[in-house]
MARTI-357867 format. One record per residue (C-alpha): residue number from 0; residue in one letter; chain; x, y, z. Coordinates in steps of 0.001 Angstrom, whole numbers. Layout:
% MARTI-357867
SITE     k   r   c      east     north        up
SITE   NUM   A   A         X         Y         Z
...
END
This chain:
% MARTI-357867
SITE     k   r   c      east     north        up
SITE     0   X   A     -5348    -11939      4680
SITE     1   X   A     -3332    -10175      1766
SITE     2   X   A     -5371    -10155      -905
SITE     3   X   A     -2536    -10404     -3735
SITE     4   X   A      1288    -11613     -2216
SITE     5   X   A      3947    -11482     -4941
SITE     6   X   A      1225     -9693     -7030
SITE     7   X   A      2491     -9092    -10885
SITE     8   X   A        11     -7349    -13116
SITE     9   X   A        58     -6378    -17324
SITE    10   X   A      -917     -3239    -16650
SITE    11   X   A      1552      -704    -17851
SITE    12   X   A      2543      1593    -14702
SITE    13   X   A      4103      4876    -15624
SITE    14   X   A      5948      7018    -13797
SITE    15   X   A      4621     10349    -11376
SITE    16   X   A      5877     12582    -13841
SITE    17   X   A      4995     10798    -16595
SITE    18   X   A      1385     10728    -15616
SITE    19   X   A       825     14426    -14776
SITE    20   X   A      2450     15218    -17502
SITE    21   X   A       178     13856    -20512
SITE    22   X   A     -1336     10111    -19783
SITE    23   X   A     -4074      9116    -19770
SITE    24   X   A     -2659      6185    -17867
SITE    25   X   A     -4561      4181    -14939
SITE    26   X   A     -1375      2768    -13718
SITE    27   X   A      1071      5196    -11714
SITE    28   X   A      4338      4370     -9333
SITE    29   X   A      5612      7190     -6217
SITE    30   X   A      8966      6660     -5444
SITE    31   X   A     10415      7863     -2432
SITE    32   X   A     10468     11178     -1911
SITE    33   X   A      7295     11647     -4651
SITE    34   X   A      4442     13589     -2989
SITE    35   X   A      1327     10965     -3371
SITE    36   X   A      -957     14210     -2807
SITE    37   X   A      -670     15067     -6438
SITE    38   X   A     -2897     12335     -7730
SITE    39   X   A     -5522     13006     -5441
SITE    40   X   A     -7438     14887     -8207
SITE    41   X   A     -7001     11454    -10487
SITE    42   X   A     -7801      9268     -8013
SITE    43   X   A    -11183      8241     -9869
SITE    44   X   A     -9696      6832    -12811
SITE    45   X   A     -6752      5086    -11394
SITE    46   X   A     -6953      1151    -10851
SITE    47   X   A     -3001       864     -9295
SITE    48   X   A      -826      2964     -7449
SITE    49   X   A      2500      1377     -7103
SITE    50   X   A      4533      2524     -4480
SITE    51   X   A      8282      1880     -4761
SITE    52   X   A     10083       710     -1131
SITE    53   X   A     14065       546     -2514
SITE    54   X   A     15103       177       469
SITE    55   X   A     12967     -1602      3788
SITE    56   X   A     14318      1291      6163
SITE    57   X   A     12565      4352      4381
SITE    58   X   A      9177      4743      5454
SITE    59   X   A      7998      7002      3250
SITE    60   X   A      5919      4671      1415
SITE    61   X   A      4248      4191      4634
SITE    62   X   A      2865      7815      4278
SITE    63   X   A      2155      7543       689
SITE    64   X   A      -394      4665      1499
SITE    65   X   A     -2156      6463      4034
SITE    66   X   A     -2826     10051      1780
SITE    67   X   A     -4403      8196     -1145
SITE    68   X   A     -6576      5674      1056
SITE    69   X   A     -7771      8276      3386
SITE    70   X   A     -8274     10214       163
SITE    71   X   A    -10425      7991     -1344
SITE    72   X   A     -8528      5607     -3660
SITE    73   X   A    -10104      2249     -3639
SITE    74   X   A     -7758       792     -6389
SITE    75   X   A     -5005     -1613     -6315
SITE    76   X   A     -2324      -316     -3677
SITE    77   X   A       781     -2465     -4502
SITE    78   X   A      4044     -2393     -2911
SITE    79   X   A      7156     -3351     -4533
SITE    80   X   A     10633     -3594     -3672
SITE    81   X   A     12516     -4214      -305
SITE    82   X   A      9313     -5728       935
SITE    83   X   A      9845     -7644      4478
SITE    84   X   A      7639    -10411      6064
SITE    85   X   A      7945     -8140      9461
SITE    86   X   A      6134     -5089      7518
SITE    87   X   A      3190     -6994      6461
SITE    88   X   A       933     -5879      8981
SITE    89   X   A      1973     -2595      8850
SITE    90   X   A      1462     -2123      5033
SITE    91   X   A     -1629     -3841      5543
SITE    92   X   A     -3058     -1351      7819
SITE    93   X   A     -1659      1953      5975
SITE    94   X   A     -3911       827      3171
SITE    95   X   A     -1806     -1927       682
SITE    96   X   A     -3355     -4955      -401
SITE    97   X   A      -593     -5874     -2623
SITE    98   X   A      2643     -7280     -2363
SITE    99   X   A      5507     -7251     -4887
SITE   100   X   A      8657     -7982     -3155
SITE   101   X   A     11881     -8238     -4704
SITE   102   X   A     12603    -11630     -3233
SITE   103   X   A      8896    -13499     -3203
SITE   104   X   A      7346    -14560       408
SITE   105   X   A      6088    -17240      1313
SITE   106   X   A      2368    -17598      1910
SITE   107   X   A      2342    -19209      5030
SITE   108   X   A      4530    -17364      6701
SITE   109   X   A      2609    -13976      5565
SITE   110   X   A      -626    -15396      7167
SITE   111   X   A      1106    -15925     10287
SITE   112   X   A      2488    -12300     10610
SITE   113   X   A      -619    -10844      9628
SITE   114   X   A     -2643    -12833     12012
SITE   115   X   A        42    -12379     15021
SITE   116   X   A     -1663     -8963     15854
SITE   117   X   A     -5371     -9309     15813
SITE   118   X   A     -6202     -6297     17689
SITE   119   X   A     -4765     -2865     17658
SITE   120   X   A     -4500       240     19733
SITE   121   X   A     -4958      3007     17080
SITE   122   X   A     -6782      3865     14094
SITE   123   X   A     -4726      3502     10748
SITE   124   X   A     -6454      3677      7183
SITE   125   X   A     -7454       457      7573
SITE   126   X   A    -10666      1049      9131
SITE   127   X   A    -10000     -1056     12238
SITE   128   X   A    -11938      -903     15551
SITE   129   X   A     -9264      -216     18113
SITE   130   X   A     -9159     -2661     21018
SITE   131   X   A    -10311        50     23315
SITE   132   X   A    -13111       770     21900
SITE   133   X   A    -14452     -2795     21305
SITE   134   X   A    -13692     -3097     25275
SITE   135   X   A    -15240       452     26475
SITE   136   X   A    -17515      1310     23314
END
């Protein structure tokens, strides 16, 4: 299950730039287009990485995800924005376990398309035994 749906936090969340520049900020947010690989020397002392989806039909945040949990990060990986019931299970398995959508989801309706899918046929950053290896070892 999604740990935090329409997730809000007081944390203050600067920008990429902002934060290489001079903060000492644990909050961050990539946009599109923002290379996530950058804070991989921070990653220890960040709690949230916000990744920005303006749009649902650019993946990039997709990739974003996927650098900084392979990396290592075991913070808060929100996204926010253009943030579809349909992509749920996708986000989920690139490595976010937090939702901020621009127009809030509903619960029930998240469980369901997370739980849809049980079983997959490739790794992702979410750790998951693919089905074909639970069948053949």
């Amino acid at each position: 299950m999604v740990d935090q749906l329409n997730h809000t936090t007081d944390t203050p969340i600067v920008s990429m730039d902002e934060f290489l520049s001079e903060s000492n900020a644990i909050a961050v947010r990539i946009e599109p287009g923002e290379d996530a690989r950058l804070l991989l020397p921070h990653l220890d002392r960040l709690t949230l990485v916000e990744v920005a989806f303006p749009k649902f039909r650019d993946g990039r945040g997709f990739s974003s995800a996927r650098i900084l949990r392979e990396a290592g990060f075991t913070g808060t990986l929100r996204a926010q924005g253009d943030v579809l019931i349909d992509q749920l299970s996708h986000m989920k398995r690139c490595g976010f376990d937090a939702f901020a959508p621009d127009v809030p989801l509903n619960p029930d309706h998240a469980a369901t398309a997370l739980a849809t899918w049980p079983e997959y046929y490739q790794t992702a950053a979410d750790k998951a035994v693919p089905i074909w290896k639970l069948r053949h070892g």
